[in-house]
N, C-alpha and C positions, 0 to 999 in steps of 0.2 A: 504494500500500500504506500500511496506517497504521502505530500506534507500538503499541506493548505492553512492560510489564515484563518484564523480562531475566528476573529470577529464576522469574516466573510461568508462562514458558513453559518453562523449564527443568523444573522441579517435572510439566507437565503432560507434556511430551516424557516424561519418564523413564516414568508411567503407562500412556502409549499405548502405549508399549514393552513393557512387561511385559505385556502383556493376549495379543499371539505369540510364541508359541517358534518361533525356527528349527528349522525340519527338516532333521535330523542328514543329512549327505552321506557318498559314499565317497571318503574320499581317494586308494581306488588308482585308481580308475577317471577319466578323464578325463570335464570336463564337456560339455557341447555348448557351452553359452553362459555365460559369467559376466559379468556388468554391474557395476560400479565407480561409485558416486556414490547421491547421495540425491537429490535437484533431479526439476524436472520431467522434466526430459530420459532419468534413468534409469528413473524409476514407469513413465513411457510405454513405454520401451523393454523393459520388464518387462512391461507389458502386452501389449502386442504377442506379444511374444517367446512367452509363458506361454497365448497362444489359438494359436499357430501350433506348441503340443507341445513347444516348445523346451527345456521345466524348465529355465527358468533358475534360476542362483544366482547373489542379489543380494548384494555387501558396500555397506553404509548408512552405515559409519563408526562410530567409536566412541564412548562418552559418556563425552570425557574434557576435561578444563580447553585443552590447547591446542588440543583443537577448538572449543568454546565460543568460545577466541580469535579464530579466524581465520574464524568464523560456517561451520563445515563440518560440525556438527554434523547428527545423521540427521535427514531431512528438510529439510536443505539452508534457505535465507538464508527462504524465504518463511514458514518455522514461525516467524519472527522478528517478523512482524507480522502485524497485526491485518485490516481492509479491503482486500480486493484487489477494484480498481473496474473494471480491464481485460483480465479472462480471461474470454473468451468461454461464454456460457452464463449468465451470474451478473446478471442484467440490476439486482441490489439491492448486486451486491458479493456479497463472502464471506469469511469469514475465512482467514488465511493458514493459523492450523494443521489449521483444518477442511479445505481443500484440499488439503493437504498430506497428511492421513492420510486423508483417502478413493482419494488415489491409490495408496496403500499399502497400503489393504485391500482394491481391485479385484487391483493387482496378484498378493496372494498369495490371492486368490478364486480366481484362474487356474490358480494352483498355483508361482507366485513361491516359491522359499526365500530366507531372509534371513538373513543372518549380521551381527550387530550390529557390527562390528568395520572395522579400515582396512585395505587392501591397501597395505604399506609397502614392497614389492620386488617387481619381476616379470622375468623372462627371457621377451623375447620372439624372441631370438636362433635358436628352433625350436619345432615346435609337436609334442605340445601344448604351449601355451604356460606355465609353470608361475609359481607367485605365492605370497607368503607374508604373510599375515596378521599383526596387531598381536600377538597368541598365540601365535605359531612358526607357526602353523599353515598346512600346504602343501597346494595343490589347483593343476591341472593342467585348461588349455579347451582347445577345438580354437578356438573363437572368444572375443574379448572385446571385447565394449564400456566403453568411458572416457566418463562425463560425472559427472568430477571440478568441474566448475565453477570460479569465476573467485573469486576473495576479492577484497573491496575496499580500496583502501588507506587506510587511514585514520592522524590523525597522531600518534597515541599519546598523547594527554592523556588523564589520569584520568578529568576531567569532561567529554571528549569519549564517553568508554566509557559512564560514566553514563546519560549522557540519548540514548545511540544507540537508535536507533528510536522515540525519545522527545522530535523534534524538532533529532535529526540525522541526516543522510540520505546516503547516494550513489547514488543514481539518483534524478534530478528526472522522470523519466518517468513510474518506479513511483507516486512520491510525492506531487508540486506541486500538482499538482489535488484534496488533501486540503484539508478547511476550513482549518484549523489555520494554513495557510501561504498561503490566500486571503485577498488584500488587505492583507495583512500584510509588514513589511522583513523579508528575508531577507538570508543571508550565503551567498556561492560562495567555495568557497577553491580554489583553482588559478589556472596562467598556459596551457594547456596547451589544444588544441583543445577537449575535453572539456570544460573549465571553463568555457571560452567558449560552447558548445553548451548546457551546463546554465542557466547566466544570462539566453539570450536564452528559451531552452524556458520556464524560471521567471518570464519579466519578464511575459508571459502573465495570470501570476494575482496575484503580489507588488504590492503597493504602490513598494516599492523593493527595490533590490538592493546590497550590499557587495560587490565582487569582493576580493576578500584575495591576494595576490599577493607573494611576497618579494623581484622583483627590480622593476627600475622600468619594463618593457615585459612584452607577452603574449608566451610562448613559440611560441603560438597561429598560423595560417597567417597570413597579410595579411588574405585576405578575411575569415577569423572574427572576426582582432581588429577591424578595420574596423566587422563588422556589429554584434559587442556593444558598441565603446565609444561607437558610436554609438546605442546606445539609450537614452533622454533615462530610464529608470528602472537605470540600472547607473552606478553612482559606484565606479569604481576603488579602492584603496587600496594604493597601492606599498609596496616596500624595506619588507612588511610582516609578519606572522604573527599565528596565531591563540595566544595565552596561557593561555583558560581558555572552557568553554564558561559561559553562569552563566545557573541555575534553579531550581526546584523542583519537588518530589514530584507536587503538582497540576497544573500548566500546563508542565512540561518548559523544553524552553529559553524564556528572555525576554530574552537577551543574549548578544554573542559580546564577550570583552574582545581587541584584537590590539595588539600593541607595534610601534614600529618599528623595524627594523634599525640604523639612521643614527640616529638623535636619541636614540632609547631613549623616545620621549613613550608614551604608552600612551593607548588611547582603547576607549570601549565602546560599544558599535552596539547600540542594541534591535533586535531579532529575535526571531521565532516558531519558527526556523529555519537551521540550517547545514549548507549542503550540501558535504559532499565530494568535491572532482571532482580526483584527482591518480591516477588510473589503477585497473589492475585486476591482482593476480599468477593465474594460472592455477593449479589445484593439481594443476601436473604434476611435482613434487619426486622423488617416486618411481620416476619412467622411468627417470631418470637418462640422457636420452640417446638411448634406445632407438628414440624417434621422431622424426622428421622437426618441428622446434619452428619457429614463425617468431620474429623478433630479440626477441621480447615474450614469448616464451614459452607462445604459442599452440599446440594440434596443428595444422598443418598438414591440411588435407584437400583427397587429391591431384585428385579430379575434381569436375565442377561439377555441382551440385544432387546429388552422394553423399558420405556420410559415412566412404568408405576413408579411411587412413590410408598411411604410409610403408609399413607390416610388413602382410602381405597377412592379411587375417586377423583383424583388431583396424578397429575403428570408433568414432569419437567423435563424439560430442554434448553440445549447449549450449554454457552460459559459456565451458569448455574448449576449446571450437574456434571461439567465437564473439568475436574482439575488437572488434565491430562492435553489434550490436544488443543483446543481452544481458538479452532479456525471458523472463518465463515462457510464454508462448505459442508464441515462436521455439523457445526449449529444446525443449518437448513434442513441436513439429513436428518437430527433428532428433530426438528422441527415435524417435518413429513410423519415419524413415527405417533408421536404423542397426538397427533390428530386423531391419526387412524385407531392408536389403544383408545382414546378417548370415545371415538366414532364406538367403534367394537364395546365399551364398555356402557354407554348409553342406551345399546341396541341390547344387549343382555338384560338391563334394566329397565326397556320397557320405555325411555325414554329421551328418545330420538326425535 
């Protein structure tokens, strides 16, 4: 995926937005299916859902600042950039928010409703299951899908925020293989299997590599650390941290500055790029509990290749259930799944 201006897409998000009204629902009436999330995982499952009669109602999340923050904004992390060079079908690439809102107006082509807004509380304790919106506002499924997706962690510098997607990254998968970061010194910051994963994924296209690290070993398994620090383009940097990202308006990053713990020296690494690899939070805040979380705060999903869940009844997909791969192609395909269990398990129940 490439980079794109933060504000630019904002401004256009807002646009795409107002062009559909959600279509008004009954709140006494219970829904068949309600979907939770913007990301590939939920448009798909909105699709799905929306050709198999289901009328779904989608909540997208709201357009509000700390969604901006935490990149959960509607249409989910891929309206956030520019080139997407590995979703199947696209043999030139495509733009992230071009994709992003062509799944958005298949899905409500189908007969999708949308409710621009976040689901901040649900009881899934009986069904139907009922749920309350950022508005007060309450509606009641027999079914529900979750692909709330995954935020990424990032370390809270100003000028980290700045130039994100603008030559700082967290997923070297989405990204590395962008010009921008071919042949070019990049920076990894983690100690953590992921980091180590990213670095060697990244050594691929980099010139060289900064791995940025705060203590003076990888947290990383044996074999990881082994195979990254043995890669003759990954130059470690212990007992360290990242300070400042430093660039500009036209060419985004062109340096990371990091200080050391111990000495206090401070040093600055030219780079094209700084990749973020120190994990992922799941945006399941709202359950509070309700489902079955693994110790990362993953959903759980109880059987293999289905997207149940603990609470019979409720399905999840993407980032959300995925602490593992975390692509947009992965997502759309649990997307597709959790429709169809959900479809299958409404038809069981008599209430399709």
């Amino acid at each position: 995926m490439g980079m794109i201006g933060r504000e630019g897409i904002r401004g256009h998000l807002i646009l795409q937005l107002a062009r559909i009204d959600a279509v008004p629902y009954n709140v006494d009436m219970p829904e068949k299916l309600v979907i939770i999330g913007s990301g590939p995982a939920a448009w798909t499952a909105a699709i799905y859902a929306a050709r198999a009669n289901l009328d779904p109602l989608l909540y997208e999340g709201a357009l509000t600042e700390e969604n901006r923050l935490r990149g959960t904004l509607p249409l989910g992390q891929l309206h956030l950039t520019t080139d997407v060079e590995n979703f199947p079908g696209f043999p030139k690439g495509v733009m992230g928010p071009e994709l992003m809102e062509q799944m958005r107006e298949q899905a409500i082509r189908f007969g999708t409703r949308v409710i621009t807004e976040d689901i901040v509380e649900v009881n899934l304790s009986h069904r139907p299951f009922e749920m309350t919106d950022s508005i007060g506002t309450s509606v009641t499924s027999h079914a529900l899908v979750i692909a709330t997706g995954a935020s990424a962690n990032y370390l809270g510098l100003a000028s980290e925020e700045k130039f994100k997607n603008f030559g700082v990254s967290a997923c070297a998968v989405c990204d590395g293989a962008l010009p921008r970061f071919r042949n070019k010194p990049l920076v990894v910051v983690g100690g953590g299997d992921s980091a180590a994963e990213e670095a060697n994924y990244l050594a691929k296209f980099a010139s060289s590599i900064h791995l940025v690290h705060r203590r003076d070993a990888l947290r990383a398994s044996k074999v990881m650390s082994q195979r990254v620090l043995g890669n003759p383009k990954v130059q470690p940097v212990w007992n360290s941290v990242v300070e400042e990202v430093i660039g500009n308006d036209e060419r985004g990053v062109t340096a990371v500055r990091t200080k050391n713990l111990h000495t206090g020296h401070v040093t600055t690494h030219d780079a094209t790029g700084m990749f973020v690899a120190i994990g992922h939070t799941p945006n399941t805040a709202f359950l509070k509990g309700q489902l079955e979380l693994d110790p990362k705060g993953f959903i759980v999903l109880k059987e293999p290749q289905r997207t149940v869940t603990s609470v019979e009844g409720v399905f999840a997909a993407g980032d959300v259930a995925d602490p593992i791969y975390k692509q947009a192609i992965t997502a759309a395909g649990m997307g597709c799944k959790a429709a169809l269990d959900a479809e299958r398990w409404l038809a069981e129940k008599n209430l399709e």
